[in-house]
N, CA, C and O atoms as CSV, one atom per row, in Angstrom:
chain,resi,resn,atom,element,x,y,z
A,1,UNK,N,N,23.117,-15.819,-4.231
A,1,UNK,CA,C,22.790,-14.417,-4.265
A,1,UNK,C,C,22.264,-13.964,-2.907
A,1,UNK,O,O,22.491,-12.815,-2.527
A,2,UNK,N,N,21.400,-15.035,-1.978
A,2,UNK,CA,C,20.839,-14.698,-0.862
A,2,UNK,C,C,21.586,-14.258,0.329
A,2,UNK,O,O,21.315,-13.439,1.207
A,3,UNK,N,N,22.682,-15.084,0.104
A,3,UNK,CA,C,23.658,-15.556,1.379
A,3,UNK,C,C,24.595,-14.195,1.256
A,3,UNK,O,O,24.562,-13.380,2.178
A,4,UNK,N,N,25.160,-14.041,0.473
A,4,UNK,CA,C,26.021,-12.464,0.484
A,4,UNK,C,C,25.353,-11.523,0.459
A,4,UNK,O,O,25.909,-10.659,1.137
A,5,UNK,N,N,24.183,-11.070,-0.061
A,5,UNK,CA,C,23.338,-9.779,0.069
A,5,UNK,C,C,22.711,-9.938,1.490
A,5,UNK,O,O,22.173,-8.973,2.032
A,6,UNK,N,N,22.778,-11.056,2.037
A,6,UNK,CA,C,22.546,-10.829,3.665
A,6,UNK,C,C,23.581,-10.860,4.718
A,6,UNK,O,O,23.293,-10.556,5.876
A,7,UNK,N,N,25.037,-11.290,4.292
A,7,UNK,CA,C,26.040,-10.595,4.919
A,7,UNK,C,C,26.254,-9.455,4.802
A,7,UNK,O,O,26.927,-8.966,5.709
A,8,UNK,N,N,25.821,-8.554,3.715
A,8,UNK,CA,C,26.375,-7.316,3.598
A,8,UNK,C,C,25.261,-6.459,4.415
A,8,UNK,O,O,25.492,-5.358,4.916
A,9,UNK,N,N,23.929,-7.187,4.472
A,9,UNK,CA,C,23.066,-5.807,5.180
A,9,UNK,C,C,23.202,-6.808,6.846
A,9,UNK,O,O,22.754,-6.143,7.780
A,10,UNK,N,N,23.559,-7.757,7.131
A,10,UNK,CA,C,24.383,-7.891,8.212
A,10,UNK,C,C,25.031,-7.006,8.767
A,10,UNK,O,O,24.832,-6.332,9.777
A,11,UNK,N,N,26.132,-7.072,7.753
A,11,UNK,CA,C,27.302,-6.260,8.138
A,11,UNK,C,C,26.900,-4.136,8.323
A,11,UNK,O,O,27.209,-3.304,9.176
A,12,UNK,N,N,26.471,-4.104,7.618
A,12,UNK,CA,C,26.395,-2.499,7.573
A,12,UNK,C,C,25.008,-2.494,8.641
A,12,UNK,O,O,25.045,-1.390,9.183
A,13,UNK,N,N,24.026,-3.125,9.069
A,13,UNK,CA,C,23.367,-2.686,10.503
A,13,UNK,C,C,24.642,-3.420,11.626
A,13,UNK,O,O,24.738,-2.876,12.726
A,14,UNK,N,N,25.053,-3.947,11.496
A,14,UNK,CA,C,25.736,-4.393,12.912
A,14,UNK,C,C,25.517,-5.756,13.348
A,14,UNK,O,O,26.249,-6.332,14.153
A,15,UNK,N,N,24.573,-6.219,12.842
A,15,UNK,CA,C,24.003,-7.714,13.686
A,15,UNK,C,C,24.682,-9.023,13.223
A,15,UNK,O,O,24.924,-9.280,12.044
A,16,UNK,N,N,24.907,-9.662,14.065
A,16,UNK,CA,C,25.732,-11.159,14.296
A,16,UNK,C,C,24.954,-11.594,12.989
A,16,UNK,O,O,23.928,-10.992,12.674
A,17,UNK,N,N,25.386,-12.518,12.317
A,17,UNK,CA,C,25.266,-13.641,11.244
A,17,UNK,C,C,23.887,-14.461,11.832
A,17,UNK,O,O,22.946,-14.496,11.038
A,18,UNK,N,N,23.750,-14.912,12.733
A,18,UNK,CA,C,22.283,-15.621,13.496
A,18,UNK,C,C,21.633,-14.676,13.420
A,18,UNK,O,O,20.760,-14.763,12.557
A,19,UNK,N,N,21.680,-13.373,14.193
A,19,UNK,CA,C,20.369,-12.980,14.038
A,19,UNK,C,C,19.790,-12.267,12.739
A,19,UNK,O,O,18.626,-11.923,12.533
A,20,UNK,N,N,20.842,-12.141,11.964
A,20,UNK,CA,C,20.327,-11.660,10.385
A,20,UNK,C,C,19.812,-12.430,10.059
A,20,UNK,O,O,18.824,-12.069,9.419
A,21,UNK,N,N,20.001,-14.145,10.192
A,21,UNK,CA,C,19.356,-15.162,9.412
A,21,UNK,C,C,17.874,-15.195,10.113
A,21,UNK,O,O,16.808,-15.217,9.496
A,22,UNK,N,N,17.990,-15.193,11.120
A,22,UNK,CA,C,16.402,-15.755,11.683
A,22,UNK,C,C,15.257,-14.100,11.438
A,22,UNK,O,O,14.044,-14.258,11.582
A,23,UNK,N,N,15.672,-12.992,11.168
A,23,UNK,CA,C,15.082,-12.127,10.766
A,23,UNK,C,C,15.022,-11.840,9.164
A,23,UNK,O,O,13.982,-12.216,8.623
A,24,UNK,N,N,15.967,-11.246,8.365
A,24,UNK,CA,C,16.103,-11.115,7.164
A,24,UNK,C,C,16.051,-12.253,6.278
A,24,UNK,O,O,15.446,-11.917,5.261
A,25,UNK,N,N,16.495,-13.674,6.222
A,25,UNK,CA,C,16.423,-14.494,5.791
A,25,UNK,C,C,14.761,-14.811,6.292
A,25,UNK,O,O,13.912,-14.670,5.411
A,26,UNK,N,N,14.423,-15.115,7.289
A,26,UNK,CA,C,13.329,-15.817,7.443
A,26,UNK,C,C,11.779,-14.523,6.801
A,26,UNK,O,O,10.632,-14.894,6.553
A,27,UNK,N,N,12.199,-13.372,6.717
A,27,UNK,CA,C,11.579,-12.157,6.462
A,27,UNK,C,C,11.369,-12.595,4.259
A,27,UNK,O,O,10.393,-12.590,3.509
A,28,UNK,N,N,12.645,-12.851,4.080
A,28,UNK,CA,C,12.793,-13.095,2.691
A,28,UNK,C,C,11.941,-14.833,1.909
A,28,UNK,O,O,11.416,-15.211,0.861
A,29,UNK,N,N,12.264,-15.313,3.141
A,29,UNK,CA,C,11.310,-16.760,3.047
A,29,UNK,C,C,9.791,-16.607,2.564
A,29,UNK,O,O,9.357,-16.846,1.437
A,30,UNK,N,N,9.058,-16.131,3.733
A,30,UNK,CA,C,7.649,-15.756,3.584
A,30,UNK,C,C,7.600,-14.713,3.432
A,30,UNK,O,O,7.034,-14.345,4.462
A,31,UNK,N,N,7.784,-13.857,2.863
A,31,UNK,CA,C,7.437,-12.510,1.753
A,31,UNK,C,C,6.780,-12.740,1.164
A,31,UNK,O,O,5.869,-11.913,1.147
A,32,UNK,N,N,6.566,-14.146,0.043
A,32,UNK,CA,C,5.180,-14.252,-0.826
A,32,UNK,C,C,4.171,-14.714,-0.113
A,32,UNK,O,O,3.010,-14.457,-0.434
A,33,UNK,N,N,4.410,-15.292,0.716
A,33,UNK,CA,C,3.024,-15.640,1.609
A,33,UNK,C,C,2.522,-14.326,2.135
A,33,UNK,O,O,1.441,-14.016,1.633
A,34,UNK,N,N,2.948,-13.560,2.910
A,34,UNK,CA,C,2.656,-12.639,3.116
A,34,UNK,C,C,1.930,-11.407,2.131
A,34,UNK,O,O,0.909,-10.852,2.538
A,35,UNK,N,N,2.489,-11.067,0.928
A,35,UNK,CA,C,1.605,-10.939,-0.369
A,35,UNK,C,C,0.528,-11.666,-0.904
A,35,UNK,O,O,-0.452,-11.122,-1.414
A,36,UNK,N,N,0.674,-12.812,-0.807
A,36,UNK,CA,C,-0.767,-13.770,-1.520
A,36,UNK,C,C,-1.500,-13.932,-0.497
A,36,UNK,O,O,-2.680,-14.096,-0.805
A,37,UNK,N,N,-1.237,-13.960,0.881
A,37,UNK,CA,C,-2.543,-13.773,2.025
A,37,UNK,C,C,-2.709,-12.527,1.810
A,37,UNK,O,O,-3.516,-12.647,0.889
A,38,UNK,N,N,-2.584,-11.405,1.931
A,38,UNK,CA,C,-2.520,-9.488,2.277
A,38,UNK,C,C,-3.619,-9.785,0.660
A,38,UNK,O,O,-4.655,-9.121,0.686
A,39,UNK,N,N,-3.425,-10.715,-0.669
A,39,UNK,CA,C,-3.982,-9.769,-1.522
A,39,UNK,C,C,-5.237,-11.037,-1.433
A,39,UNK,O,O,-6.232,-10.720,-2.083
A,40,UNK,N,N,-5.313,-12.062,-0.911
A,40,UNK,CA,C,-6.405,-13.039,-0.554
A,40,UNK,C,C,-7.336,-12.383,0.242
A,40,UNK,O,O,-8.448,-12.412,-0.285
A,41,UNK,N,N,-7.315,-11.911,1.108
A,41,UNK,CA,C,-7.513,-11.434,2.420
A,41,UNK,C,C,-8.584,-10.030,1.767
A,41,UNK,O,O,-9.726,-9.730,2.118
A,42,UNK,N,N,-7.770,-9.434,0.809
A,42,UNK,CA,C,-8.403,-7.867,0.535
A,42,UNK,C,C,-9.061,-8.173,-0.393
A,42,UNK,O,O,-9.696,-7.252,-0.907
A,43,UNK,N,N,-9.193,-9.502,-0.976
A,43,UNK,CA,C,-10.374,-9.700,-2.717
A,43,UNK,C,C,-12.001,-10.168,-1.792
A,43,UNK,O,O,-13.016,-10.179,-2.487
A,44,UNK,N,N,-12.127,-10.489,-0.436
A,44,UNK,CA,C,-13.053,-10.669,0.421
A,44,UNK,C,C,-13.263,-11.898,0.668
A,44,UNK,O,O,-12.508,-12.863,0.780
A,45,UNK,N,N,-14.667,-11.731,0.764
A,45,UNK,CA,C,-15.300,-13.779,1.267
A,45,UNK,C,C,-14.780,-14.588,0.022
A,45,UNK,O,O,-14.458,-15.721,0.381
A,46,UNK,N,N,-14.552,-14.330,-1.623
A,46,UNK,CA,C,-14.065,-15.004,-2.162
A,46,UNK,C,C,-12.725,-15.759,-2.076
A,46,UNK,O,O,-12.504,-16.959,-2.243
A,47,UNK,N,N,-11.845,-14.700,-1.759
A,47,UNK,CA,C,-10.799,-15.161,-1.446
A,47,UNK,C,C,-10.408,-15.825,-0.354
A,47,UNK,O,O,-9.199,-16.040,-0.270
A,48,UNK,N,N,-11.325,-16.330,0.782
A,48,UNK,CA,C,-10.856,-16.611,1.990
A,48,UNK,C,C,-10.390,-18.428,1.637
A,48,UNK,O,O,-9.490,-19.081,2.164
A,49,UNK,N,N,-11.381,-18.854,0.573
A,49,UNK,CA,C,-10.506,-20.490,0.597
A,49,UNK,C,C,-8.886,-20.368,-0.600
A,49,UNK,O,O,-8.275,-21.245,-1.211
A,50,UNK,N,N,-8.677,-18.840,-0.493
A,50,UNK,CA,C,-7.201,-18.963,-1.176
A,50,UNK,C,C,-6.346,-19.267,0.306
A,50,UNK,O,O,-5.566,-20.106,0.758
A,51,UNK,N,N,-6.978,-18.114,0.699
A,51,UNK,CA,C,-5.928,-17.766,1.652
A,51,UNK,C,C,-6.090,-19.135,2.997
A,51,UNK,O,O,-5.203,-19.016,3.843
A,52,UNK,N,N,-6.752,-19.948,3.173
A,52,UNK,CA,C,-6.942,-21.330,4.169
A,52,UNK,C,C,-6.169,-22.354,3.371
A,52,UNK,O,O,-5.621,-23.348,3.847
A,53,UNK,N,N,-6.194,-21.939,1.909
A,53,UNK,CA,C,-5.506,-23.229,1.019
A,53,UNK,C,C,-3.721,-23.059,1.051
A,53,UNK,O,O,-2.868,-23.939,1.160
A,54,UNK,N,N,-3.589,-21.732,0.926
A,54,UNK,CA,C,-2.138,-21.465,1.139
A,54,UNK,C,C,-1.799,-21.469,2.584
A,54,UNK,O,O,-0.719,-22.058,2.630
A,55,UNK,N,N,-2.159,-21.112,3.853
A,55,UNK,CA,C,-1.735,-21.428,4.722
A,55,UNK,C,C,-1.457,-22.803,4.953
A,55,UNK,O,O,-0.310,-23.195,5.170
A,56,UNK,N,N,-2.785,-23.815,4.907
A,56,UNK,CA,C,-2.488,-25.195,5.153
A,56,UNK,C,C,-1.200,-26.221,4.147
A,56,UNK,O,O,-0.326,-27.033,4.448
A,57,UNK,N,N,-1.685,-25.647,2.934
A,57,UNK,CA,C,-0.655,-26.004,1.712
A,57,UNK,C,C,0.328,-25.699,2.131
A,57,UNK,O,O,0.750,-26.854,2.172
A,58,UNK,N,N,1.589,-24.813,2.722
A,58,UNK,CA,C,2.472,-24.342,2.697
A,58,UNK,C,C,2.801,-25.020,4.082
A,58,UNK,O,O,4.011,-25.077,4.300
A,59,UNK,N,N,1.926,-25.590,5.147
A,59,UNK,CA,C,2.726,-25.729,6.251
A,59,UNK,C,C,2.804,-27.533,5.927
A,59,UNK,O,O,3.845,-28.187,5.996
A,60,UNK,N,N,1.609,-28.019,5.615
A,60,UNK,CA,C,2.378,-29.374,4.829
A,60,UNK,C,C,3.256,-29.464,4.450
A,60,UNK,O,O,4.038,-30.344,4.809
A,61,UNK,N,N,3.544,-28.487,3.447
A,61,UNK,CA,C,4.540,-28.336,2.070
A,61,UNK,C,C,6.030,-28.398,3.091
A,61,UNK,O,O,6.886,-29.275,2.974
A,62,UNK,N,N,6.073,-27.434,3.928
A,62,UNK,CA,C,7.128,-27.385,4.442
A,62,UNK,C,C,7.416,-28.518,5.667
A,62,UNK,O,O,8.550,-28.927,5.919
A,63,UNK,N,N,6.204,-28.952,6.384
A,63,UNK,CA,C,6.720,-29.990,7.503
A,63,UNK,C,C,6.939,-31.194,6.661
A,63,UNK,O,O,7.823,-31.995,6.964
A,64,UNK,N,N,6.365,-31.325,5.872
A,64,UNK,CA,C,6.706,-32.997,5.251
A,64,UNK,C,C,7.719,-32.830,4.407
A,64,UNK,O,O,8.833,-33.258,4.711
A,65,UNK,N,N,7.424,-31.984,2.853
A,65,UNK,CA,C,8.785,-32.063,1.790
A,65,UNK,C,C,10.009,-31.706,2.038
A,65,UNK,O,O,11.089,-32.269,1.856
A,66,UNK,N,N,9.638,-30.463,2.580
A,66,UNK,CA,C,11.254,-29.747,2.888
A,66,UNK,C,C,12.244,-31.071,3.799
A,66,UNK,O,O,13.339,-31.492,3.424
A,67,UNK,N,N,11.455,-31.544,5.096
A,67,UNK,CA,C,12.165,-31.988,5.756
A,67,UNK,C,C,12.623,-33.275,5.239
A,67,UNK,O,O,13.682,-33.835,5.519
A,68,UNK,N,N,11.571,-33.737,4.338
A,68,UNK,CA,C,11.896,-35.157,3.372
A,68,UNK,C,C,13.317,-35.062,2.369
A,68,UNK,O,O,14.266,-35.816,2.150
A,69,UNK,N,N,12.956,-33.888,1.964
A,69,UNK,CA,C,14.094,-33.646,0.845
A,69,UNK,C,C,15.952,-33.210,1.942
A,69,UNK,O,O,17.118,-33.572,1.784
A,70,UNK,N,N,15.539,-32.683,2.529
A,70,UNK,CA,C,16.493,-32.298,3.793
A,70,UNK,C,C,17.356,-33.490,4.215
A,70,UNK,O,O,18.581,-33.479,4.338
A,71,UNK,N,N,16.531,-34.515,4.418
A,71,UNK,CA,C,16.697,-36.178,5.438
A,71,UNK,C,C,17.242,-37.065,4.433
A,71,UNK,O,O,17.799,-38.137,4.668
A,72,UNK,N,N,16.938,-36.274,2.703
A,72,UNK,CA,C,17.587,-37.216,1.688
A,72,UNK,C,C,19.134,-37.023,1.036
A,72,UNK,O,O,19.969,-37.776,0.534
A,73,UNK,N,N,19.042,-35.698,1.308
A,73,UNK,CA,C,20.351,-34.754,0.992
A,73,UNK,C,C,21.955,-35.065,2.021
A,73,UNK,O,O,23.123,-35.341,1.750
A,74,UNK,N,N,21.131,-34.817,3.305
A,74,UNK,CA,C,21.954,-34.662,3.911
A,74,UNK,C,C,21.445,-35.170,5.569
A,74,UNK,O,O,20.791,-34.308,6.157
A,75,UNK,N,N,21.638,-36.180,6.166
A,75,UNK,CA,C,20.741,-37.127,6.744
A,75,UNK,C,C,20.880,-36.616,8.323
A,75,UNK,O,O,21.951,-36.829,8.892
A,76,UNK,N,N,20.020,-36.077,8.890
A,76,UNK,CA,C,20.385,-35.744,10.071
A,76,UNK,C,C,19.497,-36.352,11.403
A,76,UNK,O,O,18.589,-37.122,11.088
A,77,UNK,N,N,19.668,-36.089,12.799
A,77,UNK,CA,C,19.325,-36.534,13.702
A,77,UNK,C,C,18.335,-35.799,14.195
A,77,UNK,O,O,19.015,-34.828,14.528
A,78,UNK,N,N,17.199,-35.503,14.511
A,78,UNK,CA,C,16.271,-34.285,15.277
A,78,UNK,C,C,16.019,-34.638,16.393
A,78,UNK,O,O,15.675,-35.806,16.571
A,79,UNK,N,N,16.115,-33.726,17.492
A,79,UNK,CA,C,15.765,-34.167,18.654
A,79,UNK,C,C,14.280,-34.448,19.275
A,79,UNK,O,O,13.529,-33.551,19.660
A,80,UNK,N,N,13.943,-36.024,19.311
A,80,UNK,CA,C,12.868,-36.302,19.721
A,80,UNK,C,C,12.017,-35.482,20.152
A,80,UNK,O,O,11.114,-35.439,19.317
A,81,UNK,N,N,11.823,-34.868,20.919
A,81,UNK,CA,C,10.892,-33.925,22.085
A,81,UNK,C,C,10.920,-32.925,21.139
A,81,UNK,O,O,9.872,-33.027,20.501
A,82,UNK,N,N,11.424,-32.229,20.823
A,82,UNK,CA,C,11.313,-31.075,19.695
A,82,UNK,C,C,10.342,-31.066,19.079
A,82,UNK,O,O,9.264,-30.497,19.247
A,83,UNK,N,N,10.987,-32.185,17.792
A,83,UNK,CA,C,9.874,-32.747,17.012
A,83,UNK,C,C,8.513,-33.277,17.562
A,83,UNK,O,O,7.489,-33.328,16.881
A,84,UNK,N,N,8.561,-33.465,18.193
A,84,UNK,CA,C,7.305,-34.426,18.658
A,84,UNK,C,C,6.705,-32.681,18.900
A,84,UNK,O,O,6.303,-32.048,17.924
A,85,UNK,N,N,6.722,-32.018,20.404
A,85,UNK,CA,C,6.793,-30.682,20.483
A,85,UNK,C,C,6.092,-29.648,19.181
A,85,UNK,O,O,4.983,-29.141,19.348
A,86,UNK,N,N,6.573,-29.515,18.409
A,86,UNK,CA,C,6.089,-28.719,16.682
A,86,UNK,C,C,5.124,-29.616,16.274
A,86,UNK,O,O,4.179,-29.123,15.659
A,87,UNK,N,N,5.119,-31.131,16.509
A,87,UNK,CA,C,4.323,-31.623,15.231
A,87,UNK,C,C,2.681,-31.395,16.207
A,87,UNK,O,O,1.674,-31.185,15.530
A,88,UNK,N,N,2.559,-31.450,17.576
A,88,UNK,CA,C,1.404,-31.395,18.492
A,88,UNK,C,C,0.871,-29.751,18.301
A,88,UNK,O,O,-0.302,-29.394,18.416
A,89,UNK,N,N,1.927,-28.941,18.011
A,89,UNK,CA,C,1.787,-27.463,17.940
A,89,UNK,C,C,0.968,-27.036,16.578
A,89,UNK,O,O,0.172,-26.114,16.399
A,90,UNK,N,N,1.508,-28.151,15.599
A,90,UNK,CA,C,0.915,-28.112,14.186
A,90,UNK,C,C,-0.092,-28.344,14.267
A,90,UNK,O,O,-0.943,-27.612,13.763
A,91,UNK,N,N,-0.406,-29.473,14.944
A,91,UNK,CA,C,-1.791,-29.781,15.053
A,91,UNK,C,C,-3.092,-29.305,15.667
A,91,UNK,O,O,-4.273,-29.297,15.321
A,92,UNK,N,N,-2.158,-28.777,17.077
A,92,UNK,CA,C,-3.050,-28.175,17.450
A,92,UNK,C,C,-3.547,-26.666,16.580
A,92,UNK,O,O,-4.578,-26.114,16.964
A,93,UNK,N,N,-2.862,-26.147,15.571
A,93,UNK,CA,C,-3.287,-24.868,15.405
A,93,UNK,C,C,-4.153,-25.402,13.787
A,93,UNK,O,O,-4.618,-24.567,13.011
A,94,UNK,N,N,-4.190,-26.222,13.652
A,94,UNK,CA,C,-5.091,-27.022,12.221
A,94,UNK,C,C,-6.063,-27.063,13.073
A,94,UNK,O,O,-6.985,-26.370,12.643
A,95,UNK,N,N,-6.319,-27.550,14.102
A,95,UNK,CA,C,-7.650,-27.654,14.897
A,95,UNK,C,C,-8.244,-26.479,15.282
A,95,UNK,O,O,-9.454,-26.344,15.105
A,96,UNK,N,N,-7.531,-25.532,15.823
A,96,UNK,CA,C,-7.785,-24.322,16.211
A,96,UNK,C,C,-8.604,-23.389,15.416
A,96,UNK,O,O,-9.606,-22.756,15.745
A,97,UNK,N,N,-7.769,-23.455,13.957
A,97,UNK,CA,C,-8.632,-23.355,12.092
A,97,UNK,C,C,-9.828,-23.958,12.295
A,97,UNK,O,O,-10.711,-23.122,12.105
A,98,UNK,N,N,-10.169,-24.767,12.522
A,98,UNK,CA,C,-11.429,-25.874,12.184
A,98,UNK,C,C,-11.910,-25.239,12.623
A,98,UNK,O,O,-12.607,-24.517,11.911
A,99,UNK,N,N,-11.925,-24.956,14.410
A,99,UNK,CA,C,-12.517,-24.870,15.079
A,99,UNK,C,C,-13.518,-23.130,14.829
A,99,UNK,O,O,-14.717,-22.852,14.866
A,100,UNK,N,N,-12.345,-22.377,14.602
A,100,UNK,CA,C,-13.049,-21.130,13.645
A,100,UNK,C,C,-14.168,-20.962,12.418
A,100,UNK,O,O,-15.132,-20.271,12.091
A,101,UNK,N,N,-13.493,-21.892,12.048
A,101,UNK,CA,C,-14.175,-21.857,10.731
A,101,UNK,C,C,-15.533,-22.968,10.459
A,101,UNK,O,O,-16.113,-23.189,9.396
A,102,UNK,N,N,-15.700,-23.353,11.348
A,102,UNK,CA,C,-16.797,-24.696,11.758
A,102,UNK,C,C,-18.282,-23.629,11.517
A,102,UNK,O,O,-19.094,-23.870,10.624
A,103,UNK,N,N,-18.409,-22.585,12.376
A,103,UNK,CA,C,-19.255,-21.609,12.667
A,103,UNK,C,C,-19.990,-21.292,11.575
A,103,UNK,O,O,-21.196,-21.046,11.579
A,104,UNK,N,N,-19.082,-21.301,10.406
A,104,UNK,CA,C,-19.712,-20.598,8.914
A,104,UNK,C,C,-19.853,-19.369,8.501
A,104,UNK,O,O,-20.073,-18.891,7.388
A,105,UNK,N,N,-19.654,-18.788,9.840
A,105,UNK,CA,C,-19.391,-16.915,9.775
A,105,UNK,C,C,-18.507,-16.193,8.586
A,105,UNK,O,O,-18.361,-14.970,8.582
C-alpha cells in the first residue's frame, strides 16, 4: 500500500523515486514518534521518561533488530567505515543525553 501511494504523490509533485523515498517514506516512518514525543513532551515533567524511553528504545530497536532481521532475510555487506562512522555517532549522542540530563534540571 506504501510503495504505490508514494509513486503516485511522486509522480504528481515531480520528484525522482529517491528523493520521494528519503522524504515521504522516511516522513511516514517516524510520524508516530513524532506524535508520542509532541504528546510526551506536552503532558510535562511526567512525561519526560516517556519521551527518553522512546527515543533510546527506538534507536536500539532500530540499530540492532531491524538490521538483525535485515542480515537474516537477505544477507548483505556494509561498508566498514560507515558503520563504524553511525555506530560512534550513536554513541556519541547517548552520551550527549546523559550528559543533559545528569544536571537533574
Amino acid at each position: 500500500v506504501l510503495v504505490p501511494s508514494l509513486t503516485a504523490i511522486s509522480n504528481y509533485c515531480n520528484f525522482r523515486q529517491s528523493v520521494a523515498g528519503v522524504t515521504f517514506l522516511a516522513f511516514g516512518n517516524g510520524c508516530s514518534d513524532i506524535f508520542s514525543m509532541t504528546a510526551a513532551t506536552l503532558s510535562g515533567v511526567e512525561g519526560m521518561d516517556l519521551a527518553i524511553g522512546e527515543v533510546l528504545g527506538n534507536g536500539m530497536f532500530l540499530f540492532c533488530a531491524v538490521q538483525g532481521v535485515i542480515a537474516f532475510i537477505a544477507p548483505f555487506q556494509a561498508n566498514k567505515a560507515e558503520y563504524i562512522r553511525d555506530c560512534c555517532f550513536y554513541a556519541l549522542s547517548i552520551l550527549m543525553m546523559l550528559f543533559v540530563l545528569a544536571d537533574g534540571k
